[in-house]
Every structure is written in C-alpha cells, then in structure tokens.
C-alpha positions in Angstrom: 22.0 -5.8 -16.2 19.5 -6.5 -13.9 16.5 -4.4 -13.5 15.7 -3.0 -9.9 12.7 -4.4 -8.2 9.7 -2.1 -7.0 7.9 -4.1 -4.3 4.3 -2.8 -4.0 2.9 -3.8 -0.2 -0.5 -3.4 -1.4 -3.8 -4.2 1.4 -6.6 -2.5 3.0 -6.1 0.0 6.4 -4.4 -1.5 9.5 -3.3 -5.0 7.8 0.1 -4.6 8.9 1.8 -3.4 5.4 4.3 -0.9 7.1 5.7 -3.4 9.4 5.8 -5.9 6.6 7.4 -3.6 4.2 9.9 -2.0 6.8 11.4 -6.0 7.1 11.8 -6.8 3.6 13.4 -3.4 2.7 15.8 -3.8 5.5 16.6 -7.5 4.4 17.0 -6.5 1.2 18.7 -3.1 1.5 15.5 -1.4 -0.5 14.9 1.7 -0.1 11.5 2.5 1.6 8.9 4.6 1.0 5.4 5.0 3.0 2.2 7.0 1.6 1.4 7.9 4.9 4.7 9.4 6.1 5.7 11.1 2.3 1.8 12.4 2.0 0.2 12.9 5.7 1.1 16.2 6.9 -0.1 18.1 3.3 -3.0 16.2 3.1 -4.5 16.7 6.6 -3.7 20.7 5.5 -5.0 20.5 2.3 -8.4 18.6 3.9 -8.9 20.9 6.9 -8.2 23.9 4.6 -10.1 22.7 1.4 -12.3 20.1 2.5 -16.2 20.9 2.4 -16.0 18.7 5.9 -12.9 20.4 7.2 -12.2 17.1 8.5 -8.1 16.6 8.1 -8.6 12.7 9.3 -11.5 12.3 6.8 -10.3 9.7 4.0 -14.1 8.5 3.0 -15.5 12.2 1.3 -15.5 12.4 -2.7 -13.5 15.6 -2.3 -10.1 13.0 -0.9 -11.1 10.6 -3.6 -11.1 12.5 -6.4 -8.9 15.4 -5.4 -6.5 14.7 -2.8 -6.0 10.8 -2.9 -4.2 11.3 -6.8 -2.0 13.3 -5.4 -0.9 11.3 -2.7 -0.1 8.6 -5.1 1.6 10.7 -8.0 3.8 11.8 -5.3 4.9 8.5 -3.9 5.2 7.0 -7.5 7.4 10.0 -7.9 10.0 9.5 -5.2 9.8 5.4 -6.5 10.9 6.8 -10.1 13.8 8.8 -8.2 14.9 5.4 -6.8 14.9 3.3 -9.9 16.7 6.1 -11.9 19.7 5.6 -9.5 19.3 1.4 -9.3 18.1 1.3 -6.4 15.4 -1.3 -5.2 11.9 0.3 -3.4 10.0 -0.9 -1.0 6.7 1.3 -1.6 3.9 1.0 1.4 0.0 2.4 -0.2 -3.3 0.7 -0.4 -3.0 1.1 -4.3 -7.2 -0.6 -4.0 -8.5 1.7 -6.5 -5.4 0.9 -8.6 -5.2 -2.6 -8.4 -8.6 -3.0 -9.6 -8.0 -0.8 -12.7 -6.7 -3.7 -15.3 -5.6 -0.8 -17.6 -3.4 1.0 -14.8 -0.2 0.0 -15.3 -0.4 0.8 -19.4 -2.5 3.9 -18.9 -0.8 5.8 -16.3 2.2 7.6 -17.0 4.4 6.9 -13.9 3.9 3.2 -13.9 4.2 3.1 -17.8 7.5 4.7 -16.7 8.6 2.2 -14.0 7.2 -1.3 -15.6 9.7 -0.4 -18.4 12.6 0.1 -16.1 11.8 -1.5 -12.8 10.2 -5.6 -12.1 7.1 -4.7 -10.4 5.8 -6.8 -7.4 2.8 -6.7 -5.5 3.1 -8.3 -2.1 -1.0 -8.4 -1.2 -1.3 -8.8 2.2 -4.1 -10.1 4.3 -5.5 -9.9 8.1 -8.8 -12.3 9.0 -11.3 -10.1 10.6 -10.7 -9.6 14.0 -7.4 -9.4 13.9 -8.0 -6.4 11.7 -10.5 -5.2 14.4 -7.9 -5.9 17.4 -5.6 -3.6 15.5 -7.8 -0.7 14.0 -9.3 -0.4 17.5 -5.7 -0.7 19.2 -4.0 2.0 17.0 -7.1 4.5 17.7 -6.3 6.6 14.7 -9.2 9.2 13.8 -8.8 8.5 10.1 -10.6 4.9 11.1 -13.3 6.3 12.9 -15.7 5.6 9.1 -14.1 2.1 8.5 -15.3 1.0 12.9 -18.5 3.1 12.6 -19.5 0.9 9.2 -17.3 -2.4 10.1 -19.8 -4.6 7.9 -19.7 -2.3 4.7 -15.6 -2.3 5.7 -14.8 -5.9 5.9 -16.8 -6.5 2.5 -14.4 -3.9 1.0 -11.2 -5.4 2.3 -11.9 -9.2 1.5 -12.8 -7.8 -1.8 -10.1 -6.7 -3.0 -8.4 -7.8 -6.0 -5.9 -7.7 -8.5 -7.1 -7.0 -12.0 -3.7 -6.3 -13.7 -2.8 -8.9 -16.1 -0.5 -11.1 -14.4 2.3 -10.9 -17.6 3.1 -7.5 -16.4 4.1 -8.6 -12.3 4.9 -11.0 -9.9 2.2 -11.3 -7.4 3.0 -12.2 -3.8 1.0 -12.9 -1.0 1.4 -12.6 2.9 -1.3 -13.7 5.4 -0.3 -11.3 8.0 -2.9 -12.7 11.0 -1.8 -13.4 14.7 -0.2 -16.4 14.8 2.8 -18.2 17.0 5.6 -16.1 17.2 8.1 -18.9 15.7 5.9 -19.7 12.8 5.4 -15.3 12.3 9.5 -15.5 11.6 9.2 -18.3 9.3 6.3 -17.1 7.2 8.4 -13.6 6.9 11.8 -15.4 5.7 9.7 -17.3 3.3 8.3 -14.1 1.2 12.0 -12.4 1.6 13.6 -15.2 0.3 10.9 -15.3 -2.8 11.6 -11.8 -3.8 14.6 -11.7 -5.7 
C-alpha cells in the first residue's frame, strides 16, 4: 500500500508558500493545512494577553520563539497526523526555518518521528529574489512585517540563508523559484513541481 504523502511548503515570510500550496493540494486532492489560518487567532491572544510587549503582531520577541511558536507548530503537526491516520495526502503551509535547520528533527521530535514512519515526507522550499519579496511584504501591509521592512538587510541575510540540514535519506526535497516572471512560463514552472510530486 502506498504511503500518503506530507508535502512541507517550507520558505521565509511573504515568498508566496500559501498560494503555492493551495495549487498543488487542489491538483492533487490533498488536504490543506496553513499555520497561519489553524494558529493566528490564539496566538495574537495569547501574545497581547501574555506577551511582555503586548504586541499580538509581534513574531521577533523570545517570548513567541520559545513559548508560542512550539505551539503553533505542535498544533499543525497535529491536524497533519489526523490526515495521515485516515490516508489522506497534506499539503502543510509553515516556515518550519528553525526546523529545517535542526538535522536531528525529524528523529528527535515526536510528531515527525510519528509521520516519517507512516507518511513520505516532502519539502517543497520555495524562493523569491529580493525585491520581489519586498514588492510583496510592502504590498500585503501586514503588521507582523513591520521587524522584517524596518531591518530589511538583517532579513534578507536570513531568508537566503536558509537551509536544509535534514539528511536527505529521510525526504524528497523539492524546489520552487516562486519570483515574478511571464505569466505563461509561471503556469509551466507550477505543472512541472505538481507533476514531480507523486
């Protein structure tokens, strides 16, 4: 029997992972399931409430990285394990950076231990040059940016930075430049990383 795939769109803020992820889950009949839309509403409580900022849009403070951010992704790794119990395919939308660059992660936490043995993990990394990623973080005007324009240098170090340190046995790694390009050559790029997820 085949196993059920779990298709990690992994990338920094305002690369376009959503939109990527929302087309291969509908092509594939995936489910699909987005940090920001499973997580957002208790974690800009929990951060105005908690916070020592009281800043619900604030994702850059220790307190969101060390006590809100495991949260986020314990519950999205969740609802993925709810999938893959019933055989069905996920299409999960996080950054997973801090994960990614963890080459123990997928041994050493519990919930991917979990899902490696009953699910094909693959990480679709996908990439914006620069200002594209500027055009769209300054278009979408989202206050939980506000750190990443205000410190654009320090940001775009971060995002070409990131990497994949999980040993490449355990996945299939995918990648999708995700830049502004013609509209005809957009549709083909797409088909092409559908068609390679199988």
């Amino acid at each position: 029997m085949t196993k059920p795939n779990v298709v990690i769109m992994a990338g920094a803020t305002g690369v376009g992972k959503s939109f990527i992820g929302q087309l291969i889950a509908r092509k594939k009949g995936y489910s699909y399931i987005d940090k920001d839309t499973a997580t957002r509403p208790f974690v800009e409580r929990y951060l105005a409430a908690c916070s020592p900022t009281q800043d619900s849009h604030d994702r850059e403070s220790d307190f969101y990285i060390q006590k809100v951010r495991p949260l986020e992704y314990e519950t999205i790794l969740q609802l993925v394990q709810d999938n893959i119990a019933l055989g069905q395919s996920v299409v999960v939308t996080a950054g997973f950076e801090q994960e990614l660059d963890d080459a123990t992660y997928l041994h050493s936490n519990p919930q991917m231990q979990a899902l490696c043995a009953q699910a094909t993990i693959i990480v679709v990394k996908v990439t914006v040059d620069s200002p594209t990623l500027l055009t769209r973080l300054i278009k979408r005007n989202d206050p939980r940016d506000k750190g990443k324009l205000s410190n654009w240098d320090a940001y775009v170090k971060e995002v070409e930075g990131l990497r994949i340190a999980w040993d490449s046995a355990d996945f299939t790694q995918l990648g999708f430049d995700n830049s502004d390009m013609l509209p005809v050559l957009y549709e083909l790029k797409v088909q092409s990383l559908i068609q390679s997820i199988s």
